[in-house]
Structures are given as C-alpha cells and as structure tokens.
N, C-alpha and C positions, 0 to 999 in steps of 0.2 A: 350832539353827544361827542366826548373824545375819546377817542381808542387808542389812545396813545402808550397805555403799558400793553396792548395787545399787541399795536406796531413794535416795541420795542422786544417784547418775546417773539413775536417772528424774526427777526432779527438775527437774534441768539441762539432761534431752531435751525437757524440758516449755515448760522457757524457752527451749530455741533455742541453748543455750552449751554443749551438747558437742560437742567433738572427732569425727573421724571415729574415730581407735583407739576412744573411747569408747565409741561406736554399735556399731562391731565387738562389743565386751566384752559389750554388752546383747545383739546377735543369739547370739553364743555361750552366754548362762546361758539366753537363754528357748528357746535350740534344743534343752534337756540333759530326759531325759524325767521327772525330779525338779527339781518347780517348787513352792516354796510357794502354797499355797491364795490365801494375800494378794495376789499377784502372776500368778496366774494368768490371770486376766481380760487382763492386756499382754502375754501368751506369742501369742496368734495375729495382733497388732501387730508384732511383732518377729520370729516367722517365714514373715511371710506372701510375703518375697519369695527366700525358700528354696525355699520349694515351689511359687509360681507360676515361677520358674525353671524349675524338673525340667518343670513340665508344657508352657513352650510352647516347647523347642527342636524346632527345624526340623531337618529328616532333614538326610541329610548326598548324596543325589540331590539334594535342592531348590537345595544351595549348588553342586555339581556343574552343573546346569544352568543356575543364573543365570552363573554364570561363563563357560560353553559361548556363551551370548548376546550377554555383554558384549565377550568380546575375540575375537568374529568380526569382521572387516573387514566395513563396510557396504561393499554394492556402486555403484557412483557409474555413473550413466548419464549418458553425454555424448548433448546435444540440438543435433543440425545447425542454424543457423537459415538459410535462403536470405536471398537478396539481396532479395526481396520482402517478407521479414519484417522484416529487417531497416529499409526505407523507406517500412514501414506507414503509421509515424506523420507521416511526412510527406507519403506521400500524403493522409493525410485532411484534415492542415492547410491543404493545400494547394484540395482538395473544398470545404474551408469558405472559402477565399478566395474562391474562384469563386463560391460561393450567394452569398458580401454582396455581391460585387459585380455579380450578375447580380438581385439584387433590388434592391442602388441604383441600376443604368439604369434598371428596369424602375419604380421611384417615381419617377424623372424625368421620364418620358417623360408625363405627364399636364402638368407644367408645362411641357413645350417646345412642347408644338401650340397655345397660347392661340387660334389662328386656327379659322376652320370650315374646313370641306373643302373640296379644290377643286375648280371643274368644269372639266377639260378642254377641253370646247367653248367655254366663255367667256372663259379666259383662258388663249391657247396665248400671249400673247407677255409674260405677268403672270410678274411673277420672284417665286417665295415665297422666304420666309427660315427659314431652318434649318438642321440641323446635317448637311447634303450636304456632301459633300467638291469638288463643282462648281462651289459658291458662292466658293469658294478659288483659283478659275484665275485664271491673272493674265491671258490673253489677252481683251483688250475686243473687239478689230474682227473684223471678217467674215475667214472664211478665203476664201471666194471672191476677197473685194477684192484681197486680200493675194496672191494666184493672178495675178492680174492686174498689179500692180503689179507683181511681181516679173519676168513678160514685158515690162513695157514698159521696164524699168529694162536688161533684158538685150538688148533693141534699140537703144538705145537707143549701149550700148558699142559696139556692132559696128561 
C-alpha cells in the first residue's frame, strides 16, 4: 500500500504549513489500528490528544455544582455607619490641630519670660511685661480719684 500523501503531510506538519483539515486527516489514519511499521513511531504524536481527552473529562456533578455556586446571588450586607463614624476623621484632624498648637505655645513660652522671677515683696508697685491681658486696660488713673471726683462734680451741679 502507498502512503505517500501521508508522507508528504508529515512533511508539511513538520514545517508548520498544514491546514487544520490536514491535521484532522493525520489524527484520523494514525487513530486506525493498521499503521505502517514506517510511520508508527508518529501514531502516539497524533493520538495523544484522543486519549488524554477520554481520560480527563470531569463528571457531570462537578459541572452541576460549579454552576450551583456561580449563579447563586451573593448575599450583600448593608453596614450602618453612626454619626461618630462617620466625623472620625475629623475628629482626629482636629486632635492634631490642638497637639501643634498646644506644643507651639508651649515652645514659646521659654522665649516670652527672658526676665528672672519676680519677688512679690520687692516689687508690689514694679509693672512686669507680658502677655496678661491687664497690661491691655486702657483705664490709667485711680479708681478711688475717679470716686471722688465724680462726687464733687455732682455737688457741684446741685
């Protein structure tokens, strides 16, 4: 018998230029259980994906259950959030406002006293200077004076 268009498609398998029909035509003569001697050595090439076929199909439970998985609805949990979670983030920004700011008085406060301390008993009528808010009064004179003056002012009209 001549195998001579089989020889020439192996061939052609060899280079990369057959057809897919082609390829068919080669799985069908090397799947037939009469194979020349010559050609036998490329019979398990050509049926090897015959038979690793048959062997690794999946049951037909396996596809049954993946399917049972896939087109269940996931269930979706709704998360309440409060009003406190919600203004977390601002409280904390808020927390760090406060630290920079209560750590830049607090580096101030070594530059504002350049002065030594003071003694009470030596200097009750001594005006310090600093960042009192009584240093800021506009009233200069005696309130007693002012007591006074303002009776003799109302005598005065009478």
């Amino acid at each position: 018998m001549d195998y001579k268009y089989i020889t020439q498609l192996l061939e052609r398998y060899w280079q990369c230029q057959t057809t897919l029909e082609e390829e068919q035509i080669l799985r069908a003569f090397f799947s037939q259980k009469d194979v020349p001697a010559s050609l036998l050595p490329y019979k398990d090439l050509f049926c090897y994906e015959a038979a690793s076929a048959a062997e690794d199909v999946l049951g037909e439970e396996f596809d049954e259950r993946i399917l049972s998985i896939i087109e269940e609805p996931a269930p979706v949990k709704a998360h309440s959030i409060t009003l406190a979670q919600r203004f977390m983030p601002l409280f904390k920004a808020a927390a760090i406002v406060a630290i920079i700011l209560t750590l830049g008085n607090a580096a101030q406060v070594p530059f504002r006293q350049q002065q030594e301390p003071i003694n009470m008993a030596e200097d009750v009528n001594n005006v310090q200077k600093g960042t009192s808010v009584a240093m800021r009064d506009s009233i200069v004179g005696d309130s007693a004076k002012a007591k006074t003056m303002a009776d003799e002012a109302v005598q005065l009209i009478k």
